[in-house]
PATORZA-423577 format. One record per residue: residue in one letter; x, y, z of N, C-alpha, C in turn; residue number from 1; chain. Coordinates in steps of 0.001 Angstrom, whole numbers. Atoms other than C-alpha are relative to their C-alpha. Layout:
<rs>
{'A',{X,Y,Z},{X,Y,Z},{X,Y,Z},NUM,'A'};
...
</rs>
This chain:
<rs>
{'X',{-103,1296,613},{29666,-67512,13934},{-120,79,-1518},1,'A'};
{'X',{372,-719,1242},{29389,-65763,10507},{1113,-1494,-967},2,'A'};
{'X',{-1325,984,983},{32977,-67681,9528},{-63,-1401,-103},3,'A'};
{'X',{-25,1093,-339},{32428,-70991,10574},{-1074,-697,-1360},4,'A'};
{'X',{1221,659,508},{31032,-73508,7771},{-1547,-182,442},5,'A'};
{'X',{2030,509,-384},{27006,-74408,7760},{345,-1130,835},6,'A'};
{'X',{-50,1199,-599},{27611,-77376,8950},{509,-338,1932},7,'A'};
{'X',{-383,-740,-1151},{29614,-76150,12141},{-849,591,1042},8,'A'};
{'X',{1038,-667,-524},{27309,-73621,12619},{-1227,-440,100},9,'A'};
{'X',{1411,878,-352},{24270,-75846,12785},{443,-618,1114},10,'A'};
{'X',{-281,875,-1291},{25971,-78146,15183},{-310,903,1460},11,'A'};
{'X',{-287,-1282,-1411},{27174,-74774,17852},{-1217,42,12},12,'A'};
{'X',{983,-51,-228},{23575,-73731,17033},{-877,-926,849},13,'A'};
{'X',{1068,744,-841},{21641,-77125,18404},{722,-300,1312},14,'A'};
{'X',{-860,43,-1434},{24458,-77770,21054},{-223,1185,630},15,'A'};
{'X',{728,-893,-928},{23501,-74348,22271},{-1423,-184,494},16,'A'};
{'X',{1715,15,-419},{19427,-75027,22147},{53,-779,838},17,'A'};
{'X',{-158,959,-1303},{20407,-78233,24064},{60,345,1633},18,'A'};
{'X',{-913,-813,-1643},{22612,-76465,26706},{-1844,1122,641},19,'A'};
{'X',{715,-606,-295},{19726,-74009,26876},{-1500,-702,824},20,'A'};
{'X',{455,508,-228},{17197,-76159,26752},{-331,-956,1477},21,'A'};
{'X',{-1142,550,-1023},{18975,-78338,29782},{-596,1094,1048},22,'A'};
{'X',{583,-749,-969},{18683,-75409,31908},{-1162,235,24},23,'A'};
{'X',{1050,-231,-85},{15193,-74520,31290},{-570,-1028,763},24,'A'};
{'X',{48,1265,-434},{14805,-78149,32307},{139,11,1593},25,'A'};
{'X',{-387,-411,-1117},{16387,-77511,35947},{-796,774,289},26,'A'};
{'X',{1343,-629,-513},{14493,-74915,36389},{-754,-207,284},27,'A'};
{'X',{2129,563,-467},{11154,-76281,36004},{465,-1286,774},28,'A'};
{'X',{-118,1176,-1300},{12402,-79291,38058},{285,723,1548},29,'A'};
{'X',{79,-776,-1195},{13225,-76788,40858},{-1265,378,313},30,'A'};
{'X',{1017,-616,-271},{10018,-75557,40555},{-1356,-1001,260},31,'A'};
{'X',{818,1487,-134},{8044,-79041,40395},{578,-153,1389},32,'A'};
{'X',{-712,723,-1307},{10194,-79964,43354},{-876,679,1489},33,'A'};
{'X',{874,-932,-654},{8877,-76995,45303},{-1580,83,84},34,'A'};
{'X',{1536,263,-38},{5219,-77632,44342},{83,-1512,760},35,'A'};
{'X',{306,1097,-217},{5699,-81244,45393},{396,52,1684},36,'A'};
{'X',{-82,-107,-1046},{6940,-80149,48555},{-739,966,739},37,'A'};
{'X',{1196,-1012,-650},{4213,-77664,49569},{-657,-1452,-73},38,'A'};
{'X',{1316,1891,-455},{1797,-80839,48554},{245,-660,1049},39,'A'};
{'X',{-358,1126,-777},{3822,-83272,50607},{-126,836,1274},40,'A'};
{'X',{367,-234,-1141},{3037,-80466,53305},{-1414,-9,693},41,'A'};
{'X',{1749,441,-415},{-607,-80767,53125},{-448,1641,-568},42,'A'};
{'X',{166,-1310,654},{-5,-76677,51637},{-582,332,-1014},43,'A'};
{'X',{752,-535,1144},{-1456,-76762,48530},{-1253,464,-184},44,'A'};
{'X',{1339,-678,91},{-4327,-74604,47829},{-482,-398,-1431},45,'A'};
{'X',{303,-396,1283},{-6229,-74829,44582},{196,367,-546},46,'A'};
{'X',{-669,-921,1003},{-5279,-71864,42804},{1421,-439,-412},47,'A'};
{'X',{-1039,842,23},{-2086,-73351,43483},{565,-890,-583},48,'A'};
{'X',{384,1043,778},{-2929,-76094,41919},{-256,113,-1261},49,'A'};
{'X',{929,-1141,1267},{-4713,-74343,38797},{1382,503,-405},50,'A'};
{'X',{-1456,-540,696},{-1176,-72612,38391},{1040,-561,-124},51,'A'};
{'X',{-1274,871,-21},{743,-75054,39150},{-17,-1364,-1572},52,'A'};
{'X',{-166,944,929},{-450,-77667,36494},{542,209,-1764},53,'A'};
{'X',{-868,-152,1394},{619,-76029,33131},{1219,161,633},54,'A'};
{'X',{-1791,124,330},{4326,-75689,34482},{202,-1577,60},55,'A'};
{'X',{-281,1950,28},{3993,-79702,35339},{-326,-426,-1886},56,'A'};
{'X',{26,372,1345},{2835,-80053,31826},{1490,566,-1093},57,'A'};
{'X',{-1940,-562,560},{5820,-77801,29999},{844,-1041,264},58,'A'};
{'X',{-1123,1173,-822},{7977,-79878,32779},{223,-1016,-795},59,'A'};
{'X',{229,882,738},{6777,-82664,31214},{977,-351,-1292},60,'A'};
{'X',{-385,-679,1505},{7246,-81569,27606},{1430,-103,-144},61,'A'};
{'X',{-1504,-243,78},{10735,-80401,27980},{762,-1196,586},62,'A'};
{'X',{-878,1388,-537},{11818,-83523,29960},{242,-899,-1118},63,'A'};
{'X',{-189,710,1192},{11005,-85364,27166},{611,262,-1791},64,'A'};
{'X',{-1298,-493,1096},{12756,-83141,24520},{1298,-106,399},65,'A'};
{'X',{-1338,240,-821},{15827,-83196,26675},{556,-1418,132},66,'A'};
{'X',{-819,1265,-219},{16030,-86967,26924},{26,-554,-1448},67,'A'};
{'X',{-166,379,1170},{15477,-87387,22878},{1393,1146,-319},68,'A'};
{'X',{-747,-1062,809},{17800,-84510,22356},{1521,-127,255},69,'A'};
{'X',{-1385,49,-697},{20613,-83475,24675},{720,-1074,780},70,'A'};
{'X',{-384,1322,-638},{20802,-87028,26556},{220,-824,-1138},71,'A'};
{'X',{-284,1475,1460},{20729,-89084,23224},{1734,536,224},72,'A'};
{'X',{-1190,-222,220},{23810,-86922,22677},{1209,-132,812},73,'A'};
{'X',{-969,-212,-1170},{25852,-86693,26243},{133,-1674,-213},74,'A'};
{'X',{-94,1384,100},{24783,-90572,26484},{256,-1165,-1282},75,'A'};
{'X',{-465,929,1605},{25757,-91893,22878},{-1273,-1052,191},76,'A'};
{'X',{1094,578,68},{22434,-93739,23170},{-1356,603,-273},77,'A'};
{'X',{1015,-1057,507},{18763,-93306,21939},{-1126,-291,1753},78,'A'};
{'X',{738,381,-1656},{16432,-93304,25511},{-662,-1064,-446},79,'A'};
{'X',{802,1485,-423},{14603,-96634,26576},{-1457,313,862},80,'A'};
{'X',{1170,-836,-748},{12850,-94529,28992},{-996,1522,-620},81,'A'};
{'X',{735,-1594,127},{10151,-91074,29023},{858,1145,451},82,'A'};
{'X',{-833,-1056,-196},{11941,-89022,30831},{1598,-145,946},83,'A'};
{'X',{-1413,39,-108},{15508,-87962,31831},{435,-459,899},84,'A'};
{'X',{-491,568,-1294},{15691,-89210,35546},{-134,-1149,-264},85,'A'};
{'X',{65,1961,450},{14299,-92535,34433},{1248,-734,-254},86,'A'};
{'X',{-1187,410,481},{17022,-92455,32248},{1387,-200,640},87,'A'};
{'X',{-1225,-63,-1192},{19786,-91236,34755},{-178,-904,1192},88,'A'};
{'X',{179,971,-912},{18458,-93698,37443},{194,-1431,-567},89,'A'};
{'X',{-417,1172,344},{18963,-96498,34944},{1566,-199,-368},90,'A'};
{'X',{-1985,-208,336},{22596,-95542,34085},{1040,-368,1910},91,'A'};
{'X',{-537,-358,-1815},{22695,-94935,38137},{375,-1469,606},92,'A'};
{'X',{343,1599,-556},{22076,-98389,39149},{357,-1153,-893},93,'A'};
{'X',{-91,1300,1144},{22601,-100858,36156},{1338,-69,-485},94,'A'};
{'X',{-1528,50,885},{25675,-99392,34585},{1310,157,993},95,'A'};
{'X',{-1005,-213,-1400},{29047,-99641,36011},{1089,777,-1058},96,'A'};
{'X',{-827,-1095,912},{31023,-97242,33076},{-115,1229,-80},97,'A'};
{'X',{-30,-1547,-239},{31310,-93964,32277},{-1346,603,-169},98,'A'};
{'X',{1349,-765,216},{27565,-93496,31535},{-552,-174,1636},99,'A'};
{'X',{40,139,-1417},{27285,-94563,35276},{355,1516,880},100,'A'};
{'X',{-997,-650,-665},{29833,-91429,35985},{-675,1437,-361},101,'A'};
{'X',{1100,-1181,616},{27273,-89251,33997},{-1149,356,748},102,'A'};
{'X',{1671,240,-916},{24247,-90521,36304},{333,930,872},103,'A'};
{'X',{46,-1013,-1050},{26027,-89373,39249},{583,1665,47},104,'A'};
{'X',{-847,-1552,626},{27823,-85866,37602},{-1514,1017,452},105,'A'};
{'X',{866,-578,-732},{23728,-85035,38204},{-656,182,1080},106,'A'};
{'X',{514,-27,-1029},{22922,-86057,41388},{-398,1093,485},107,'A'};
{'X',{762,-1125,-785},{23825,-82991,43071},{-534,1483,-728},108,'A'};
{'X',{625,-1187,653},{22183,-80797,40751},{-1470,-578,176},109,'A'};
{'X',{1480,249,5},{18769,-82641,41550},{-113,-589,1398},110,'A'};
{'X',{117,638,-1034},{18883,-84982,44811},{-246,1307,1437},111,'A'};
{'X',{662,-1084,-647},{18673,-82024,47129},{-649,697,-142},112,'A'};
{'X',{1733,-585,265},{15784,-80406,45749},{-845,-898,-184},113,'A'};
{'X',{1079,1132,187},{14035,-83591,45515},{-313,420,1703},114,'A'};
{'X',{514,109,-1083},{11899,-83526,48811},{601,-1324,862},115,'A'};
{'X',{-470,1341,-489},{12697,-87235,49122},{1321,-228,277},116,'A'};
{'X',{-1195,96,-197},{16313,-86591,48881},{1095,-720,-860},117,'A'};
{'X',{-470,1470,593},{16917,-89219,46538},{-799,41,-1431},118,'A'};
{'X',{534,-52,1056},{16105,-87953,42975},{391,-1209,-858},119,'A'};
{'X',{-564,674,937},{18324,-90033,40962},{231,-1394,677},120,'A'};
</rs>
């Protein structure tokens, strides 16, 4: 990216941290999902618990960089909500345009790892 103006190259740069970001995001929601479904089995142990609560915090964290960051940007809007499902469940249900077409583009990247079935 040597050639590309500053200006360019700042953009590619945060549109990559986004993208990156984004996935890291998935991840730890796979991995919340999975703790919430040991809980919802009655499985959770303590230690379990103990290890499990700093990735819910991160989770957290990053949800909420992700919906100021890479969602401001996908959604041409600034969030209303904390975090990103909030957000995608209000697009899901309220809107009937293309930010509607965005809600469900994630479904199946989250609704089947939700325990409940029914992330978004």
């Amino acid at each position: 990216m040597a050639n590309l103006p500053p200006l360019v190259n700042d953009i590619a740069v945060y549109l990559f941290i986004c993208l990156a970001l984004t996935y890291l995001l998935w991840v730890l929601f796979l991995a919340m999902m999975n703790l919430k479904r040991v809980n919802n089995a009655g499985l959770l142990t303590k230690p379990v618990l103990i290890l499990g609560i700093p990735l819910l915090i991160v989770g957290h964290i990053v949800d909420a960089v992700i919906n100021w960051t890479a969602m401001t940007l996908i959604l041409f809007e600034l969030p209303q909500e904390l975090t990103v499902t909030a957000r995608l469940r209000r697009h899901n249900k309220k809107s009937s345009g293309w930010r509607k077409k965005v809600a469900q583009w994630f479904e199946p990247l989250l609704d089947p790892f939700d325990p409940s079935g029914d992330h978004i």
